[in-house]
C-alpha positions in Angstrom: 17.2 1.4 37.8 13.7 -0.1 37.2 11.9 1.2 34.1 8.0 2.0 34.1 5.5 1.2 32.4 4.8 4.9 31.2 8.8 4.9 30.5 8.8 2.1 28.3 5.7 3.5 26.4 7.5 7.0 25.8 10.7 5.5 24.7 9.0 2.9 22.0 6.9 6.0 20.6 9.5 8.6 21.1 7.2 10.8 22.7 7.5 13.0 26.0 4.2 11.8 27.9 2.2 9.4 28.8 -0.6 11.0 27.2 1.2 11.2 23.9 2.7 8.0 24.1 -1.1 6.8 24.5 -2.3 8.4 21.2 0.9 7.1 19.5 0.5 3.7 20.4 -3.4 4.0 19.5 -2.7 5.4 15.7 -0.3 2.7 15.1 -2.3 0.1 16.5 -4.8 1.4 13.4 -1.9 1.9 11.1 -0.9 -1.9 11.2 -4.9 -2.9 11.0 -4.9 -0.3 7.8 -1.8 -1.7 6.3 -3.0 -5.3 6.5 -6.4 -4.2 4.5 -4.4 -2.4 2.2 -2.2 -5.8 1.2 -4.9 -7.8 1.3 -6.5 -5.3 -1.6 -2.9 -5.5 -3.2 -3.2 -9.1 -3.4 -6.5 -9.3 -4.5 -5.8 -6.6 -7.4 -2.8 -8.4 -8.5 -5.3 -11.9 -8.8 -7.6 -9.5 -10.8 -4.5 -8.4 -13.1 -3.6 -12.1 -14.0 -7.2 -13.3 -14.6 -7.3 -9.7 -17.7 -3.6 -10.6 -19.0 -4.7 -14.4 -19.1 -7.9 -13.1 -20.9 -5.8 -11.0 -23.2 -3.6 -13.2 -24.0 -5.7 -16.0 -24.8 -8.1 -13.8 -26.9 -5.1 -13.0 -29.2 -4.3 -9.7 -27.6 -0.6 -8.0 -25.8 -0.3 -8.6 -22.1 0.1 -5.3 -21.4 -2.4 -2.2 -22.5 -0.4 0.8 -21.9 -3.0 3.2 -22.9 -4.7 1.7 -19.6 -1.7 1.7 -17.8 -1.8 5.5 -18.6 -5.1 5.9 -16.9 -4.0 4.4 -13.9 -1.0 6.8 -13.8 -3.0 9.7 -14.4 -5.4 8.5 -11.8 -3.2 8.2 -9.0 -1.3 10.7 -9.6 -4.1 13.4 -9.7 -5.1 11.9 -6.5 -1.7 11.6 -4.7 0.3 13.9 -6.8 3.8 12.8 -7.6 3.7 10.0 -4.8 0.6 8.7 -6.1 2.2 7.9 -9.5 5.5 6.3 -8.3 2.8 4.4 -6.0 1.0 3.7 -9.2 3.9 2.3 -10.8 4.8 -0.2 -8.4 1.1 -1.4 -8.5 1.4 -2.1 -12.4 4.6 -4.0 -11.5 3.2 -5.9 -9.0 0.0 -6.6 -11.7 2.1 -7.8 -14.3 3.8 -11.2 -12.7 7.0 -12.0 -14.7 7.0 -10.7 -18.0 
């Protein structure tokens, strides 16, 4: 039994046509492409991070500022809701290197 083109398409995207299969494969194709923006802005916000702690810490002050840490929770989880803040969290995480 020789598989399709059509059938192979259906099968990877679990959907029931062609025509779904087509729109499936389409939004993922922009998925990835959005996911790769969105680490690259990961990265850069984590460089930002270290060049404020390295700031801090050389002026004298704490690495961390939880009262801005706050903000950022509050902010993200406004937005998102209670995703947003476990999102938010893991951004601070990622922010603060090794402590």
């Amino acid at each position: 039994m020789t598989i399709t083109h059509a059938q192979a398409s259906t099968e990877k995207t679990g959907a029931r046509t062609e025509q779904a299969a087509s729109l499936i494969g389409g939004a993922r194709e922009r998925i990835d492409a959005l996911d790769n923006r969105i680490i690259g802005l990961i990265r850069e916000r984590i460089a930002y991070s270290a060049m404020i702690q390295e700031a801090r810490i050389a002026s004298g002050g704490r690495r961390v500022n939880l009262s801005r840490e706050t903000q950022i929770l509050s902010r993200y989880n406004e937005a998102l809701g209670k995703p947003g803040t476990t999102l938010a969290l893991t951004l601070l995480e990622l922010g603060r290197g090794r402590i």
